[in-house]
C-alpha positions as CSV (number, residue, x, y, z in Angstrom):
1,X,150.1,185.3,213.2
2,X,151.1,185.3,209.4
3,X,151.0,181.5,209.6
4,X,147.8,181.4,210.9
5,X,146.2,183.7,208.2
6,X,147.6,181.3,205.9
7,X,146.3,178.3,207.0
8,X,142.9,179.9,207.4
9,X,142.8,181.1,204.0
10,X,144.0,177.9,202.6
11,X,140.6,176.1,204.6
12,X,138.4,178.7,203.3
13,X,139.3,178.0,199.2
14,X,139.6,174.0,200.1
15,X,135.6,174.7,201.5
16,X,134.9,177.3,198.7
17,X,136.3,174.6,196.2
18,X,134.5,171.7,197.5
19,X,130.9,173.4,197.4
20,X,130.7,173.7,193.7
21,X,131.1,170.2,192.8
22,X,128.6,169.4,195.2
23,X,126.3,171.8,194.1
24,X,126.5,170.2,190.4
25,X,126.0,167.0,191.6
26,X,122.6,167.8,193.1
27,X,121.7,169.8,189.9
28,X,122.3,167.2,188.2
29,X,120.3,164.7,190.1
30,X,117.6,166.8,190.4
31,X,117.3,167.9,186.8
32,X,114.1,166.7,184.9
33,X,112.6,167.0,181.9
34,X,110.0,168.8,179.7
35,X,107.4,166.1,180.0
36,X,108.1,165.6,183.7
37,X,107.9,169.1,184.6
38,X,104.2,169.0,183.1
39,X,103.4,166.0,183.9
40,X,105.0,164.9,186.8
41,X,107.3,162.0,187.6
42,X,105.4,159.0,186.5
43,X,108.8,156.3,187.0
44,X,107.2,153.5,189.0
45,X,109.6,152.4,192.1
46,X,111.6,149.7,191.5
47,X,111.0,147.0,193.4
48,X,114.2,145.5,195.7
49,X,115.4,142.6,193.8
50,X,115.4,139.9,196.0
51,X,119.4,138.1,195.9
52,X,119.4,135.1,197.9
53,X,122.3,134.2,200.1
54,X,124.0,130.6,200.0
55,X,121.6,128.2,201.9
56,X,118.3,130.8,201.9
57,X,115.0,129.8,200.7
58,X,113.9,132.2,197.8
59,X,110.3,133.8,199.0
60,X,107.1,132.8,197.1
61,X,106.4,134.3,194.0
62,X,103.4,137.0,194.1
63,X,100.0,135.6,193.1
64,X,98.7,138.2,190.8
65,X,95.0,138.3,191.2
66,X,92.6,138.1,188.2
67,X,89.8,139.5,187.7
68,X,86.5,137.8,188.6
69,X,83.8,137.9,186.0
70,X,80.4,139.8,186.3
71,X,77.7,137.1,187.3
72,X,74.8,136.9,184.3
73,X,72.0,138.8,185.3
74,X,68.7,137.3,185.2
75,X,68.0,138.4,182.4
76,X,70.2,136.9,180.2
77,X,70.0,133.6,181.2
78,X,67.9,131.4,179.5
79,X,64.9,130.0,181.2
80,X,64.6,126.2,181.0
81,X,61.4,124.9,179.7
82,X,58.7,123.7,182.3
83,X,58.1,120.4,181.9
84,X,54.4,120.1,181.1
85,X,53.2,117.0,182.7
86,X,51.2,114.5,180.1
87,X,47.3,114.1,180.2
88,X,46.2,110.4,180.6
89,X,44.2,110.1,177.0
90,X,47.3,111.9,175.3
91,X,47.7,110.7,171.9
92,X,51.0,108.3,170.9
93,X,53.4,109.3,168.0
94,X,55.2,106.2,167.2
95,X,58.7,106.6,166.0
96,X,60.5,103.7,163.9
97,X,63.3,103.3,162.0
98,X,67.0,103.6,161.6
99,X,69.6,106.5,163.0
100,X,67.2,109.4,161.5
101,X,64.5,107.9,162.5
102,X,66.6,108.2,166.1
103,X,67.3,112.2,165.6
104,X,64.0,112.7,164.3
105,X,62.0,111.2,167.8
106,X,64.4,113.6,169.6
107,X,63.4,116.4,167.2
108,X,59.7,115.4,167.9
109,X,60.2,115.2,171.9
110,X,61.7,119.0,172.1
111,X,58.6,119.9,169.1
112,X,55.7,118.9,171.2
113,X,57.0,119.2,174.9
114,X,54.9,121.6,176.1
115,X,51.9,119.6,174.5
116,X,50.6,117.7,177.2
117,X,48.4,115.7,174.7
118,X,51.0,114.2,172.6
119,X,53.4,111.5,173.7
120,X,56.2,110.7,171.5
121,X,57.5,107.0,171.5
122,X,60.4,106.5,169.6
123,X,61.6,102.4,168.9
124,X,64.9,103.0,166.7
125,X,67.3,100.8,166.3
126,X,70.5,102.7,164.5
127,X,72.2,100.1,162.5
128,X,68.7,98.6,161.2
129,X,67.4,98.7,157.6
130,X,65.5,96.6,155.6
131,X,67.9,95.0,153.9
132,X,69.5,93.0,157.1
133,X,66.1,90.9,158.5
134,X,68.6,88.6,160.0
135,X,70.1,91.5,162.1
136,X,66.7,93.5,163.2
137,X,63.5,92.6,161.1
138,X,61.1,95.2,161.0
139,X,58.5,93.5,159.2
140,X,57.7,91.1,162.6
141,X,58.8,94.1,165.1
142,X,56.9,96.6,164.0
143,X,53.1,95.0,165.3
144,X,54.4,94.4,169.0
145,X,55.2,97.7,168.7
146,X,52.1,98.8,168.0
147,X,50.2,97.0,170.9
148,X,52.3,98.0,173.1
149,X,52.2,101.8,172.3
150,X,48.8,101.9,170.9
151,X,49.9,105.0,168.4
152,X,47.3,107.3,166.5
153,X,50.5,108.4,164.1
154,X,53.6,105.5,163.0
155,X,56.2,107.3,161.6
156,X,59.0,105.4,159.7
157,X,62.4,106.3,158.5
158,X,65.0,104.1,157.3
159,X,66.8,103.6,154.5
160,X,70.3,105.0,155.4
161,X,71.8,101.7,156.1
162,X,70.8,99.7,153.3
163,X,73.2,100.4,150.2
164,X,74.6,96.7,150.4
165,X,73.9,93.6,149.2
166,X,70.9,91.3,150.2
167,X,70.8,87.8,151.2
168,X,67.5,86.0,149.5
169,X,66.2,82.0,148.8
170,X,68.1,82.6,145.4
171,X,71.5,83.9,146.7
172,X,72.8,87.6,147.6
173,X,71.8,89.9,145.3
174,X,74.0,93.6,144.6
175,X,72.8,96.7,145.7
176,X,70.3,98.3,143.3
177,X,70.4,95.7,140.7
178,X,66.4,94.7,139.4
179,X,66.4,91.8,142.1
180,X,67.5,93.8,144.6
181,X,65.1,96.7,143.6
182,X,62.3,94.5,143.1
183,X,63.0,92.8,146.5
184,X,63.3,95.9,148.6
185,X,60.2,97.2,146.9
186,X,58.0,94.5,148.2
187,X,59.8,94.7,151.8
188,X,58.9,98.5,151.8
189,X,55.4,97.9,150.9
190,X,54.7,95.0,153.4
191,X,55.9,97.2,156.3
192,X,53.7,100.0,155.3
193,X,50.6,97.5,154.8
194,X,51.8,96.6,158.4
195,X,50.1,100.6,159.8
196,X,47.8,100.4,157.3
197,X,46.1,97.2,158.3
198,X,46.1,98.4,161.6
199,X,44.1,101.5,160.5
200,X,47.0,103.9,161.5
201,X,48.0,107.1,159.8
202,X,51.5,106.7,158.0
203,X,54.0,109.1,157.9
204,X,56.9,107.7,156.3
205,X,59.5,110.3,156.0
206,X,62.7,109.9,153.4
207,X,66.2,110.0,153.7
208,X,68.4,113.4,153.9
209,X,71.3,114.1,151.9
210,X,75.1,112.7,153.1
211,X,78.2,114.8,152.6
212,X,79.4,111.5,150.1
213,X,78.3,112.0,147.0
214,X,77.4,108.5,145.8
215,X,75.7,108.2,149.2
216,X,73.4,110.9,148.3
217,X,72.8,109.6,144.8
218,X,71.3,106.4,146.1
219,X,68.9,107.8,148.5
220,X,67.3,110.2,146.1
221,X,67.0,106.4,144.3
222,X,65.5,105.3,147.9
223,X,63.1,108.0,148.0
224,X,61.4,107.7,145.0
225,X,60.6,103.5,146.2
226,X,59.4,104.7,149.5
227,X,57.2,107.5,148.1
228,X,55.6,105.3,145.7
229,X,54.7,102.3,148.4
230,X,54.1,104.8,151.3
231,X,51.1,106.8,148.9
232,X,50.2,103.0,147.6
233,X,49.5,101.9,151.6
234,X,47.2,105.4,151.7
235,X,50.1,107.2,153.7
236,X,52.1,110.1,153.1
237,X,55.9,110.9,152.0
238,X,57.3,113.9,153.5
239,X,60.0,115.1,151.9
240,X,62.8,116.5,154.2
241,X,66.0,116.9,151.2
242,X,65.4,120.8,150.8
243,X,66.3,121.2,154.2
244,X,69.6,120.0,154.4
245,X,70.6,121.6,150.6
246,X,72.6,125.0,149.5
247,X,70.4,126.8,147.3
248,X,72.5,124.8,144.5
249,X,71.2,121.7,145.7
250,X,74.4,120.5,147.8
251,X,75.0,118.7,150.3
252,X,75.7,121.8,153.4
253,X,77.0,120.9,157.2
254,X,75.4,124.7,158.1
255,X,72.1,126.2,157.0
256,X,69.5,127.4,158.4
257,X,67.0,126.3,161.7
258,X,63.7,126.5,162.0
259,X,64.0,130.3,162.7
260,X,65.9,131.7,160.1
261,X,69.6,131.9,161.7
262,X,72.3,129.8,160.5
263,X,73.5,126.9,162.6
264,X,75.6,123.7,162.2
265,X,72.8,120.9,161.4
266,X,75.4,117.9,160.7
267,X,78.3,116.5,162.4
268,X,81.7,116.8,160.8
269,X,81.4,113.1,159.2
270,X,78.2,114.7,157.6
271,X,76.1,111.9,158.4
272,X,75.0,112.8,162.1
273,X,72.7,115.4,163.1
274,X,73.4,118.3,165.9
275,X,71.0,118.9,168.3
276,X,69.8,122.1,165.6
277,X,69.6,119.4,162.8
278,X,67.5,117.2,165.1
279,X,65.0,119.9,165.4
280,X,64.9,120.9,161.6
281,X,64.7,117.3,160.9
282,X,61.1,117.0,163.1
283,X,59.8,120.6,161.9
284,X,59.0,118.8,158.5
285,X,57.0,116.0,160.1
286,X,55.9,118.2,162.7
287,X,53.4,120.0,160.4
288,X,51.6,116.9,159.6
289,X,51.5,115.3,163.2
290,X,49.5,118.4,164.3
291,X,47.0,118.3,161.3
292,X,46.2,114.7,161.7
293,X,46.0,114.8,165.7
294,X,44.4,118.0,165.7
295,X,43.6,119.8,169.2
296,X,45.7,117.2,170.9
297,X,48.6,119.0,170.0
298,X,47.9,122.7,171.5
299,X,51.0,123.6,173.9
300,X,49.8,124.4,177.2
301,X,51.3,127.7,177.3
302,X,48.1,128.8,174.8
303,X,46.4,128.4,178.0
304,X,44.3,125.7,176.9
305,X,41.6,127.7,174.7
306,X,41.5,125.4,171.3
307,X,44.2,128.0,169.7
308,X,47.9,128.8,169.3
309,X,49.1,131.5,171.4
310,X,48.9,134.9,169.9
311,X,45.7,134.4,168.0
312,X,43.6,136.8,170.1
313,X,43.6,139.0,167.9
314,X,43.5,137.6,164.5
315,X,39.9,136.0,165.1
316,X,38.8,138.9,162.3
317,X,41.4,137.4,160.0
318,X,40.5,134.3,159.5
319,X,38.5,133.5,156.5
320,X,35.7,130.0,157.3
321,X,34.5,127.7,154.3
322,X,30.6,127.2,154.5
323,X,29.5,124.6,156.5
324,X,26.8,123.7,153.9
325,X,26.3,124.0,150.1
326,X,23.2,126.0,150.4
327,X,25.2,128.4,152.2
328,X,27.2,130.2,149.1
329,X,25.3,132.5,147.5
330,X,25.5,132.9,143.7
331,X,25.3,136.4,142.2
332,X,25.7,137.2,138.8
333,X,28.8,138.8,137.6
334,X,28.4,142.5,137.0
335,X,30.2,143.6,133.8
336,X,31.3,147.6,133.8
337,X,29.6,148.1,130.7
338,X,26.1,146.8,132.6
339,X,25.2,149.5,135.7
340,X,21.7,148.4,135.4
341,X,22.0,145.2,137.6
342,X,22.4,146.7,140.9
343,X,19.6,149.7,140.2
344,X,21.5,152.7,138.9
345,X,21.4,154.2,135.2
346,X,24.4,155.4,135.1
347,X,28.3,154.7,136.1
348,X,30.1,155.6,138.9
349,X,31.3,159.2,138.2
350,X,29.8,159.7,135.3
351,X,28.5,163.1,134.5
352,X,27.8,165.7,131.5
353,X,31.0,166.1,129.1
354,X,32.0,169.7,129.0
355,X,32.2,170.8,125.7
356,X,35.4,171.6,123.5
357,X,36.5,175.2,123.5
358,X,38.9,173.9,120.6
359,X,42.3,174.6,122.0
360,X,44.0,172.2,124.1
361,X,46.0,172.8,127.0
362,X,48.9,172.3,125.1
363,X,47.7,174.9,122.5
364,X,47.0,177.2,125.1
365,X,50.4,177.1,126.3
366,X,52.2,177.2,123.3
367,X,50.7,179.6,121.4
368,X,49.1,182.2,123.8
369,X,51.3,181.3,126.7
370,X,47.9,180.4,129.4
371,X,48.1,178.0,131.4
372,X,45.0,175.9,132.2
373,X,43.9,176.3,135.7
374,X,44.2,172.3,137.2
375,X,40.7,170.9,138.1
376,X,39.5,171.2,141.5
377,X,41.3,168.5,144.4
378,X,43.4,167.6,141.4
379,X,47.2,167.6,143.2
380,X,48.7,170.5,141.3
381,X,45.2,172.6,141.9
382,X,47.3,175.6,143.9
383,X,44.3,177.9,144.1
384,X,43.3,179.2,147.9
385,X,40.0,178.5,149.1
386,X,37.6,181.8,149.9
């Protein structure tokens, strides 16, 4: 019996002995933190880690999934302009000339678009100038273009490719020495003669400014020939250079469009024009093609009335000249010191002079300490009405 007690107490402290280490063990496990105990376990499961066995296939990675983007609404996206079918009697612009004159018909095309009575033609040759006739004379090109397009407006620009030397009956001649000048002169003023013989109105409009200096230099020389020939032949110089200029007067790859915002207007080898730049370039000439072609060049979204769109309501505004001489009245000027001309005696305002009690205002103030009641609506006049 004593052996059994024995053994029995000897299970009971091996059980009692074992339970305490086990009990740690869970405490252990099961002890958390501060932050988890207010904010909860937040450990993401780990995910089995995949080791493949000699001869297995690994499985295919996950595709993660990206998000798709949010279609544009309506209302963001741009609305293509209707193409506005041309009338049969619209008028011809004729564009000629070298790469400019190339950027400025597509300029003109996205200008007058919606104006289904102008018709841009533009006959540009990009490597042409006048100083090549052996590559692409202009001088016996120019009237075939002109029956063939019947234009109401020629426009010309060139000048960008002709800073080289020219081939004449004498020999070649440098570029911009006196024979040079003198022979380009007459070249520009024959091609001019060309419109004007034809009884077209000329709009020859000059050369921009390049990102190369010297470059620029000899088109402002340029310029001042074709101004001079192109008012000579009864046309008209426009003047684009302030356009593509810094308020300094350099040469600028981004400026400003036609509304204000600021945009890249020539290509990085400063000699090209963006689409931006195309439009800027026309905006200059565009001005003039509407004043000489007149109601021909209202857009069709005006509806068709004879006036831009959102005029309605400036009709009041809009100040007339006479249509004849006898219609200005003459009046004869009215001086202030001369009432009597329009029937009164006296002036406007005038009235009896109050006579001088002797103390000013100031006096008043100063010495007896009153101060002067203000006159009646004045600003400062405080006083109630009974």
């Amino acid at each position: 019996m004593m052996w059994m007690r024995a053994a029995a107490f000897l299970a009971l402290g091996a059980v009692a002995a074992a339970l305490p280490a086990t009990g740690g063990a869970q405490a252990q496990e099961q002890r958390r933190t501060l932050f988890q105990m207010l904010f909860g376990n937040q450990q993401r499961p780990r995910e089995p880690v995949y080791r493949a066995a000699p001869g297995d296939f690994p499985p295919p990675p996950r595709r993660v999934q990206k998000p798709r983007k949010a279609a544009p609404s309506a209302v963001t996206q741009a609305s293509p302009t209707p193409a506005v079918e041309k009338a049969p009697d619209a008028k011809t612009v004729l564009v000629i000339g070298d790469f400019v004159a190339s950027a400025l018909g597509d300029g003109l095309q996205q200008a007058f678009e919606t104006s289904p009575g102008v018709v841009i033609q533009t006959r540009a040759n990009g490597s042409s100038g006048l100083v090549r006739e052996d590559y692409f004379n202009w001088q016996t090109t120019l009237p075939s273009y002109l029956s063939e397009t019947k234009p109401s407006v020629v426009v010309i620009s060139l000048g960008a490719n002709d800073r080289q030397q020219m081939t004449l009956a004498s020999g070649k001649e440098k570029f911009r020495t006196p024979v040079w000048t003198e022979a380009y002169t007459s070249r520009i003023a024959a091609l001019a003669d060309t419109a004007k013989q034809a009884g077209i109105p000329l709009l020859w409009v000059g050369m921009p400014p390049f990102q190369s200096p010297s470059i620029t230099t000899d088109m402002v020389t340029l310029n001042g020939l074709f101004k001079t020939e192109a008012e000579k032949a009864n046309g008209q110089f426009i003047d684009i250079w302030d356009g593509f200029v810094d308020e300094s007067g350099k040469f600028v790859l981004t400026g400003s469009d036609i509304n204000g915002q600021q945009v890249r207007l020539r290509g990085q080898d400063g000699i090209i024009f963006t689409k931006a730049g195309k439009r800027k370039l026309a905006f200059y000439v565009e001005k003039d093609i509407r004043r000489l072609l007149g109601g021909a060049t209202i857009s069709a979204t005006a509806g068709g009335s004879g006036t831009a769109p959102g005029s309605a309501g400036l009709t009041d505004l809009l100040v007339t000249a006479p249509i004849r001489h006898e219609d200005i009245k003459e009046t004869q000027p009215i001086g202030i010191t001369d009432p009597a001309l329009d029937g009164g005696t006296e002036l406007l305002g005038a009235g009896p002079l109050t006579a001088p009690s002797g103390n000013s205002p100031r006096d008043l103030l100063v010495l007896k300490g009153e101060v002067v009641d203000a006159p009646a609506g004045r600003v400062d006049d405080f006083r109630l009405e009974r």
